[in-house]
N, CA, C and O atoms as CSV, one atom per row, in Angstrom:
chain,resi,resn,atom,element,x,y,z
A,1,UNK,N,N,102.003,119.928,121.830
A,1,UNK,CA,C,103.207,119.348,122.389
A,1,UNK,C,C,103.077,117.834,122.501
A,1,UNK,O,O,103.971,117.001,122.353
A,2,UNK,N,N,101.600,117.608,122.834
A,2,UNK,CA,C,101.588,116.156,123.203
A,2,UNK,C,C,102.052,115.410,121.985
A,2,UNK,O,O,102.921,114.539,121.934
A,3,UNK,N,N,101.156,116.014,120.797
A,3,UNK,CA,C,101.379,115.353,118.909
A,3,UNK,C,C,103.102,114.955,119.130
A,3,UNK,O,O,103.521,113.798,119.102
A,4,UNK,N,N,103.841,115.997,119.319
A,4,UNK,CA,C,105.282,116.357,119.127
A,4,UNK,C,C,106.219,114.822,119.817
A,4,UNK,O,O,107.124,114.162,119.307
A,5,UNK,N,N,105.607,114.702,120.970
A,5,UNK,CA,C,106.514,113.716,121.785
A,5,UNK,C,C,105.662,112.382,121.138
A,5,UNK,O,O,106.380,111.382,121.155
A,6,UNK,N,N,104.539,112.172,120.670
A,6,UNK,CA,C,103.817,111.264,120.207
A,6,UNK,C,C,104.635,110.487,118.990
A,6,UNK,O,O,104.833,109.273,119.034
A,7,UNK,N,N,105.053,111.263,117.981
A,7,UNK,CA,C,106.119,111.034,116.829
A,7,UNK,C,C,107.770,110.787,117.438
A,7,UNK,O,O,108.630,110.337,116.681
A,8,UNK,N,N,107.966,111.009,118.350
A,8,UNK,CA,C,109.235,110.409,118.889
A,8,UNK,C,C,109.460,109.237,119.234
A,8,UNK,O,O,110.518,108.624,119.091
A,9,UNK,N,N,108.229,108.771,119.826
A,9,UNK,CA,C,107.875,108.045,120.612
A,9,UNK,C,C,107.407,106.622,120.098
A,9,UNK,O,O,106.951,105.724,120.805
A,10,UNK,N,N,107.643,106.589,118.491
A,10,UNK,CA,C,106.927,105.804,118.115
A,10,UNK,C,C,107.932,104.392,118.127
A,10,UNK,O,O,109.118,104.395,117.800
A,11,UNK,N,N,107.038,103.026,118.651
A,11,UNK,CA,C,107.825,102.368,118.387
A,11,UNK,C,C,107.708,101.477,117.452
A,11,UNK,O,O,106.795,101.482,116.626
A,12,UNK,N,N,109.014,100.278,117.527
A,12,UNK,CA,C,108.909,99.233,116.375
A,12,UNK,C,C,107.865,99.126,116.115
A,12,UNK,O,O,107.047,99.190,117.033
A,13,UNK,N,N,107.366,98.894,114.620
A,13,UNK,CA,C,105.591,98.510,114.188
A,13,UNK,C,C,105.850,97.357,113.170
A,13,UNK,O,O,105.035,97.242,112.255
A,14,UNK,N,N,106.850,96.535,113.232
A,14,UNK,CA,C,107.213,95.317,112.482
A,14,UNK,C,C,105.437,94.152,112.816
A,14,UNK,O,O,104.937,93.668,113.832
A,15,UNK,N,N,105.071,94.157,111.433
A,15,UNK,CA,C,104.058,93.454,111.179
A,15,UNK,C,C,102.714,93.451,111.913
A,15,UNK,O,O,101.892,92.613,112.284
A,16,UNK,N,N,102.884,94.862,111.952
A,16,UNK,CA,C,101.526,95.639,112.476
A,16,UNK,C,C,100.772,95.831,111.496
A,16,UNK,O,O,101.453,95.695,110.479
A,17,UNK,N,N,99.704,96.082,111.245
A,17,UNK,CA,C,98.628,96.424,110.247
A,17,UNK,C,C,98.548,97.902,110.341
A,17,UNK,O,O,98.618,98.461,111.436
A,18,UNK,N,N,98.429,98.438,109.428
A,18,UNK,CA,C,97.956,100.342,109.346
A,18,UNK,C,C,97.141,100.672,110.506
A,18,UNK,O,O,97.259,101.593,111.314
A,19,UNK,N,N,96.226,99.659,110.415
A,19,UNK,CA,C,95.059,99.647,111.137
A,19,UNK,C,C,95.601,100.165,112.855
A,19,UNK,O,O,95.463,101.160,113.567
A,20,UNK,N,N,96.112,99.132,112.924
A,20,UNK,CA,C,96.830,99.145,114.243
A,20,UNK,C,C,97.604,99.915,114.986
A,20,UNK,O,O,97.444,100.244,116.162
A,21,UNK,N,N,98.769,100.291,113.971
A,21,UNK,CA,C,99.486,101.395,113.916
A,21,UNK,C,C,99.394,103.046,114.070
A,21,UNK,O,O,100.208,103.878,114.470
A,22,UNK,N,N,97.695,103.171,113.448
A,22,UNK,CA,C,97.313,104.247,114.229
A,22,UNK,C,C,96.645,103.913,114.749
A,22,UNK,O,O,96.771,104.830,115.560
A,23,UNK,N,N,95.864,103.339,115.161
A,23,UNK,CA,C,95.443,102.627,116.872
A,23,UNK,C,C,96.376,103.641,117.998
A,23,UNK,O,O,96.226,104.644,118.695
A,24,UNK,N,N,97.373,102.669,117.652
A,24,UNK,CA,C,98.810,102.515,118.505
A,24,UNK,C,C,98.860,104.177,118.629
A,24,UNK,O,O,98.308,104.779,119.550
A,25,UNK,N,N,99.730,104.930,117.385
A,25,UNK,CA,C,99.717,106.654,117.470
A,25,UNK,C,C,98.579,107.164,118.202
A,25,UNK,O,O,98.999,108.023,118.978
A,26,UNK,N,N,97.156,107.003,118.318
A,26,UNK,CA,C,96.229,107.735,118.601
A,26,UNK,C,C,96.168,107.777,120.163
A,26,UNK,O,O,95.899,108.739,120.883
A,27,UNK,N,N,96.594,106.060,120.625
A,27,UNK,CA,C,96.175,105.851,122.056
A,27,UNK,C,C,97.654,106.678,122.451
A,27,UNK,O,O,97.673,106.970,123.646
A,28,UNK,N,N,98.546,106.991,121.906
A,28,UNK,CA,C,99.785,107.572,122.276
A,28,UNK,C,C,99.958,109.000,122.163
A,28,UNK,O,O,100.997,109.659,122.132
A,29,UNK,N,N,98.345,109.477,122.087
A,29,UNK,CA,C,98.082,110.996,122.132
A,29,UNK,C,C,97.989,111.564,120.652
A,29,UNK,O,O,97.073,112.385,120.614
A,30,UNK,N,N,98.530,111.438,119.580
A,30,UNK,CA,C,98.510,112.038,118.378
A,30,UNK,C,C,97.095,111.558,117.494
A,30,UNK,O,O,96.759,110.398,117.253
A,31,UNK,N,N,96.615,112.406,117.225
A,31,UNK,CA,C,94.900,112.550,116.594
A,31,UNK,C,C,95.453,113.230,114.608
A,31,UNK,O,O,96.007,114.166,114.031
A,32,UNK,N,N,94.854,112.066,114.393
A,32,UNK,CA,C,94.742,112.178,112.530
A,32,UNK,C,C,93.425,112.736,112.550
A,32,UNK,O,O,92.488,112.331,113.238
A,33,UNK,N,N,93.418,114.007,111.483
A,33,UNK,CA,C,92.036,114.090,111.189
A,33,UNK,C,C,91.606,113.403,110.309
A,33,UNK,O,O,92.458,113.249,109.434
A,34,UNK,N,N,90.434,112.768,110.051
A,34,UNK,CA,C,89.848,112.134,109.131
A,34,UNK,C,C,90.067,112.040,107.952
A,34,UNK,O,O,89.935,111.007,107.296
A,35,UNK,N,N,90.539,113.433,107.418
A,35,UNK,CA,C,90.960,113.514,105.259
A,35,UNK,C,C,91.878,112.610,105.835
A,35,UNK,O,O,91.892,111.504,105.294
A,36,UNK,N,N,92.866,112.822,107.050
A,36,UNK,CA,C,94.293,112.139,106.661
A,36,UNK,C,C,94.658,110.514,107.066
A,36,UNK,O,O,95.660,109.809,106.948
A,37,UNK,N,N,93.346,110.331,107.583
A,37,UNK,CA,C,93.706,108.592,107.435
A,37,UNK,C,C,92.950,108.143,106.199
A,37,UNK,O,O,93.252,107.177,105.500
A,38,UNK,N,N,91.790,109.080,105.995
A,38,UNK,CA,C,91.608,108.294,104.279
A,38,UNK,C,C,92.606,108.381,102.900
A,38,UNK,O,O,92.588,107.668,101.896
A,39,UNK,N,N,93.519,109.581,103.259
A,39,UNK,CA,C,94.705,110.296,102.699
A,39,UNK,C,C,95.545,108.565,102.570
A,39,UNK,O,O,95.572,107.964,101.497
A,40,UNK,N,N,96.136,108.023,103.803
A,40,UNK,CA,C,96.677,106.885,104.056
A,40,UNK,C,C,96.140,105.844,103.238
A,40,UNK,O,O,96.599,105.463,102.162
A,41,UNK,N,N,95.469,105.559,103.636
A,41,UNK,CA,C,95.012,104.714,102.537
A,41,UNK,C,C,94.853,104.882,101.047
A,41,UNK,O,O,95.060,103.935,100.287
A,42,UNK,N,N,94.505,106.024,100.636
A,42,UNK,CA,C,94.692,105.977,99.420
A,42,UNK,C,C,96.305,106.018,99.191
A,42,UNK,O,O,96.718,105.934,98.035
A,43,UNK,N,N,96.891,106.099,99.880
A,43,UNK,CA,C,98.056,106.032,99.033
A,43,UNK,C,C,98.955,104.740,99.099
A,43,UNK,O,O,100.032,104.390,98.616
A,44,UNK,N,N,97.713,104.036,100.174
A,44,UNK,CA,C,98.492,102.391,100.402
A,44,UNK,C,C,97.587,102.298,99.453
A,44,UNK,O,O,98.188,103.096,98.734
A,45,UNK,N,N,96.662,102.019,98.819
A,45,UNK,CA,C,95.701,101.965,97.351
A,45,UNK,C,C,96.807,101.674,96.196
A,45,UNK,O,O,97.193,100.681,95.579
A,46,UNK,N,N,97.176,103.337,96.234
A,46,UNK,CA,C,97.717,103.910,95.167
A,46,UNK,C,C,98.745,103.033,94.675
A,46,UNK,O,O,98.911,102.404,93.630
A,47,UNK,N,N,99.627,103.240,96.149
A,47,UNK,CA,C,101.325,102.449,95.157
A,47,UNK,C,C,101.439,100.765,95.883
A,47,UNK,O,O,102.471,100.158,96.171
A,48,UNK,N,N,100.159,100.360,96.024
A,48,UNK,CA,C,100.163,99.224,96.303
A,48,UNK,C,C,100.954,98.484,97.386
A,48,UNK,O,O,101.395,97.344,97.236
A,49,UNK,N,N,101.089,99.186,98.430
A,49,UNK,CA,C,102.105,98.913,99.553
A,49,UNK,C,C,102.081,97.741,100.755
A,49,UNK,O,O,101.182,96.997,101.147
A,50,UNK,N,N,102.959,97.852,101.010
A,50,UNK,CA,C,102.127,96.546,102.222
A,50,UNK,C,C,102.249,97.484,103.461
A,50,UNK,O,O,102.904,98.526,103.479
A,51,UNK,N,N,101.513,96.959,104.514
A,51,UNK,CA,C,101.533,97.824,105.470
A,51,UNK,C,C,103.121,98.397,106.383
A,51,UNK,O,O,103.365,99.543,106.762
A,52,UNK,N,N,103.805,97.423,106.502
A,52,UNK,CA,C,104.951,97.593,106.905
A,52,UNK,C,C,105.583,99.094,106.123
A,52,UNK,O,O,106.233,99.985,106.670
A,53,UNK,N,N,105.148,99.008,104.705
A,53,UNK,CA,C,105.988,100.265,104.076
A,53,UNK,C,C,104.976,101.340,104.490
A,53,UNK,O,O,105.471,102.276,105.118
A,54,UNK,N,N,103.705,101.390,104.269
A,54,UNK,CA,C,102.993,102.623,104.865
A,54,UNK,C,C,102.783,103.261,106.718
A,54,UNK,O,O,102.381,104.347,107.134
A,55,UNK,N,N,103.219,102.134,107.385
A,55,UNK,CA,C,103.902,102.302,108.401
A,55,UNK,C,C,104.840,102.980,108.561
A,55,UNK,O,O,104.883,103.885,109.394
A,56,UNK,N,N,105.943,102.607,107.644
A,56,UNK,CA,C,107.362,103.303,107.724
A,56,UNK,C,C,107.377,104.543,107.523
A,56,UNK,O,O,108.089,105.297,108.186
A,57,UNK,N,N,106.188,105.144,106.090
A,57,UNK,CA,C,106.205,106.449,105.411
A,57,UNK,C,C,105.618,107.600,106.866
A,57,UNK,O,O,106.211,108.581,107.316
A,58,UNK,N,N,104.281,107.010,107.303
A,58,UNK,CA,C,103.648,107.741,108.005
A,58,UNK,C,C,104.675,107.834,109.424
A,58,UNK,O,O,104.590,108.910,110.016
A,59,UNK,N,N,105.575,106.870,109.981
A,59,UNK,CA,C,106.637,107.187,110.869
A,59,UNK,C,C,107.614,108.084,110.562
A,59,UNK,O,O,107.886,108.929,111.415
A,60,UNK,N,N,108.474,108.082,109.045
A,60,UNK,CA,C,108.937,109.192,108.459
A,60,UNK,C,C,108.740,110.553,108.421
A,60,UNK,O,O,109.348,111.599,108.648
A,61,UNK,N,N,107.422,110.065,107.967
A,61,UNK,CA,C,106.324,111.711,108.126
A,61,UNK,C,C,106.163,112.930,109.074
A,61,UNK,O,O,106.298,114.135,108.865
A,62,UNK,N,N,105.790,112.137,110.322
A,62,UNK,CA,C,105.781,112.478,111.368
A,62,UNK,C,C,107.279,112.828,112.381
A,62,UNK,O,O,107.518,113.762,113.146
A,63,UNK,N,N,108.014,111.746,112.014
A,63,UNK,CA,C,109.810,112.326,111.963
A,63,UNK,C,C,110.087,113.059,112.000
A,63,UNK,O,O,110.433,113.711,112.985
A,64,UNK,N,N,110.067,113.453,110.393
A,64,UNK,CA,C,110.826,114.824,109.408
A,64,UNK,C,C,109.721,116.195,109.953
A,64,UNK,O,O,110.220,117.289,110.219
A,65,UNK,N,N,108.834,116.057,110.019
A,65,UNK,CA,C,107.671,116.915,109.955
A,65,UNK,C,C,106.671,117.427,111.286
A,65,UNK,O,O,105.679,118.140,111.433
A,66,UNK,N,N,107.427,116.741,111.999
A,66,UNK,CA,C,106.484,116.641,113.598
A,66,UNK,C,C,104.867,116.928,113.825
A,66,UNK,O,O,104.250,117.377,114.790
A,67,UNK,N,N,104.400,116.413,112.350
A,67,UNK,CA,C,102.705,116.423,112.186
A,67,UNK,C,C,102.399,115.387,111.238
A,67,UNK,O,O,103.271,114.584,110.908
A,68,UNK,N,N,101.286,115.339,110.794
A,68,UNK,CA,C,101.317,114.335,109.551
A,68,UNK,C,C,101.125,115.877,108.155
A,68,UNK,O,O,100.614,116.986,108.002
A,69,UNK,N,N,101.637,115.247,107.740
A,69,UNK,CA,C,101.254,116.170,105.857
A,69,UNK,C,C,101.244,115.062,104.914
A,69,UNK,O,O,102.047,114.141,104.764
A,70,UNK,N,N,100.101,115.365,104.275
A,70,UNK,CA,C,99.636,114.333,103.568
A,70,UNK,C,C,100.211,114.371,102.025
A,70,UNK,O,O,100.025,113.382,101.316
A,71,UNK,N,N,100.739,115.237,101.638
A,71,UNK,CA,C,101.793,115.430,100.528
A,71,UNK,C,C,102.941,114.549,101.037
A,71,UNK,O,O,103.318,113.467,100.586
A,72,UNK,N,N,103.361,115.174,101.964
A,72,UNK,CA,C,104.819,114.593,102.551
A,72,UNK,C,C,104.791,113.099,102.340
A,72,UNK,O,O,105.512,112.444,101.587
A,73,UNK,N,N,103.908,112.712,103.075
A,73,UNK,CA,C,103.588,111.143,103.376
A,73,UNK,C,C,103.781,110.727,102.178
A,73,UNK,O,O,104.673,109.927,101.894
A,74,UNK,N,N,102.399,111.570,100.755
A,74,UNK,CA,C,102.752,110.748,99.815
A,74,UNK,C,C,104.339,110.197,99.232
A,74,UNK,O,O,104.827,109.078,99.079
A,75,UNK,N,N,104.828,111.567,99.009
A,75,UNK,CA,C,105.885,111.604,98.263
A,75,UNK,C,C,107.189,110.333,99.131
A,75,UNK,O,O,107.862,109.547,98.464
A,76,UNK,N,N,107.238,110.399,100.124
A,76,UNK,CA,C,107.681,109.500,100.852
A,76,UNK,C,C,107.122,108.045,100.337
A,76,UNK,O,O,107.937,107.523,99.577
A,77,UNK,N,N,106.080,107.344,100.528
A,77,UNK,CA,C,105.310,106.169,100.727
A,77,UNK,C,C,105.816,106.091,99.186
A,77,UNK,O,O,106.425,105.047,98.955
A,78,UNK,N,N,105.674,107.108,97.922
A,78,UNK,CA,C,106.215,106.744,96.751
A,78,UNK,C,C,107.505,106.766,96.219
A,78,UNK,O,O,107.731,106.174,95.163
A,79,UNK,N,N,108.890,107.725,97.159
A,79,UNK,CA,C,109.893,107.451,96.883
A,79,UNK,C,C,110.219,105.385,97.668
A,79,UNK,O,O,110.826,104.405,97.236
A,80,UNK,N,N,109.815,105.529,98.291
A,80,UNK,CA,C,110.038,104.187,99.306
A,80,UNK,C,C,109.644,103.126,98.415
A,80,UNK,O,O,110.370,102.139,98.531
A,81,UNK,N,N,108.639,103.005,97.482
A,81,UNK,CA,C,107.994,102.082,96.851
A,81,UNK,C,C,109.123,101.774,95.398
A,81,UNK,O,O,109.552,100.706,94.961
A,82,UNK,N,N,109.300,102.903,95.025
A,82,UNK,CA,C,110.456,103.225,93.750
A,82,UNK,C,C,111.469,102.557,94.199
A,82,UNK,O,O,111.745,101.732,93.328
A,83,UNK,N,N,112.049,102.475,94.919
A,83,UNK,CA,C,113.575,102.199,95.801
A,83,UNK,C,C,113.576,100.878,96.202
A,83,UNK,O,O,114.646,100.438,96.621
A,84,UNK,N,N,112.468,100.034,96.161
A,84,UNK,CA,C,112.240,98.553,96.066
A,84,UNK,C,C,112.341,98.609,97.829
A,84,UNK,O,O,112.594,97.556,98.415
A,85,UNK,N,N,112.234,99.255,98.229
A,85,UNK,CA,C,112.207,99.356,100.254
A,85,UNK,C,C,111.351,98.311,100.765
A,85,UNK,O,O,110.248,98.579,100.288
A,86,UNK,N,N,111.254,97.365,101.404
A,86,UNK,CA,C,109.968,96.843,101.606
A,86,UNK,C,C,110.266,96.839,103.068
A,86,UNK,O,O,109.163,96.765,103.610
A,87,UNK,N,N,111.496,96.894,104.277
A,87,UNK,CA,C,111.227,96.907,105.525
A,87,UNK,C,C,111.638,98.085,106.191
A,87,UNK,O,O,112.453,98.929,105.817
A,88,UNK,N,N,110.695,98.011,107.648
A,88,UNK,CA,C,111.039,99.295,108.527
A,88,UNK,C,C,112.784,99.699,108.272
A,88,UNK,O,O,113.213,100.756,107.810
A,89,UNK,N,N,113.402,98.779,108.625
A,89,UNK,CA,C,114.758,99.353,109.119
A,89,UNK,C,C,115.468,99.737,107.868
A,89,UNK,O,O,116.332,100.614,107.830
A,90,UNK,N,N,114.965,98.871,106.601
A,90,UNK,CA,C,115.104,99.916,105.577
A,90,UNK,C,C,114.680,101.111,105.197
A,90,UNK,O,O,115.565,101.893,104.850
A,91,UNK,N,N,113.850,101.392,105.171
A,91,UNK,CA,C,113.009,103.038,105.462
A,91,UNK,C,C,113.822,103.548,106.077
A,91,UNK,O,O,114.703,104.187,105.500
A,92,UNK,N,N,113.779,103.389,107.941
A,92,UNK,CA,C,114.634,103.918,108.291
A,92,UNK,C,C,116.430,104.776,108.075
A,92,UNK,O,O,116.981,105.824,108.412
A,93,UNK,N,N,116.776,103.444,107.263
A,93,UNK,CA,C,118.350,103.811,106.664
A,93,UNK,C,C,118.226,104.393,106.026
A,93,UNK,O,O,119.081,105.278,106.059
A,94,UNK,N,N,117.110,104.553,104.805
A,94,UNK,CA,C,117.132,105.469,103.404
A,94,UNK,C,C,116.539,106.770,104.509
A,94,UNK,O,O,116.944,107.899,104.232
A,95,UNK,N,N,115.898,106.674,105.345
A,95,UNK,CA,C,115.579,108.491,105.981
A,95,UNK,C,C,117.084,108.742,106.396
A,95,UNK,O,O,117.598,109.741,105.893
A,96,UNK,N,N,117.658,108.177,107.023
A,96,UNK,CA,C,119.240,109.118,107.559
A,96,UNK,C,C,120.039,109.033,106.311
A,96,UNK,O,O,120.999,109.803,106.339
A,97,UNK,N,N,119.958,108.481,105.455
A,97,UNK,CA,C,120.929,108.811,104.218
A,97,UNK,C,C,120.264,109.870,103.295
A,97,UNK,O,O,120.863,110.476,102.407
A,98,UNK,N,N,119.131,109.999,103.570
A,98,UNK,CA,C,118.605,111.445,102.877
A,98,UNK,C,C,118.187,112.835,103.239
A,98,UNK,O,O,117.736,113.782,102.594
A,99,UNK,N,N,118.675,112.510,105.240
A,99,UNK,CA,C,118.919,113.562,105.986
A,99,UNK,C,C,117.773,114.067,106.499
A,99,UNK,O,O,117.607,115.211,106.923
A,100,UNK,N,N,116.962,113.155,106.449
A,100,UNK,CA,C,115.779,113.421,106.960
A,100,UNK,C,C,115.313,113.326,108.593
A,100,UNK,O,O,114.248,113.579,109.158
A,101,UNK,N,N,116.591,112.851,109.060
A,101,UNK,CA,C,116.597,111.917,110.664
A,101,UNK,C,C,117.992,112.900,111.462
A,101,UNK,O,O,118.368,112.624,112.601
């Protein structure tokens, strides 16, 4: 339950570092297991993201999904990257226009 209200709860992360950001989630009760913050990163690796967008995906994630899934995330962090998205409140708009919110 705690995870559950943890993803609601999340706030603005405008020019936060990944790093930070789950900092931030963890001290706010929600626990990544280990595959899934190296999961994160590889996929800020992968599609070359800046943190602001892998911020956004893993807030999405946890959104739509009220856990992390590390598929999910991807496919997210790579539709977001395709779509030329580069800020939170964009993320944000493309999740309620794709009904994800």
């Amino acid at each position: 339950m705690k995870e559950e209200n943890a993803a609601y709860r999340v706030r603005r992360n405008v020019k936060k570092t990944t790093e930070d950001f789950l900092i931030d989630l963890e001290n706010r009760g929600f626990k990544f297991q280990e595959d899934a913050i190296g999961f994160i990163y590889f996929g800020k690796k992968y599609t070359d993201a800046s943190d602001e967008l892998v911020n956004s995906a893993i807030e999405i994630t946890l959104k739509a999904q009220k856990h992390f899934d590390s598929s999910f995330y991807m496919s997210i962090l790579e539709r977001l990257h395709s779509q030329k998205i580069t800020t939170r409140k964009e993320a944000l708009k493309w999740m309620v226009h794709q009904g994800l919110a």
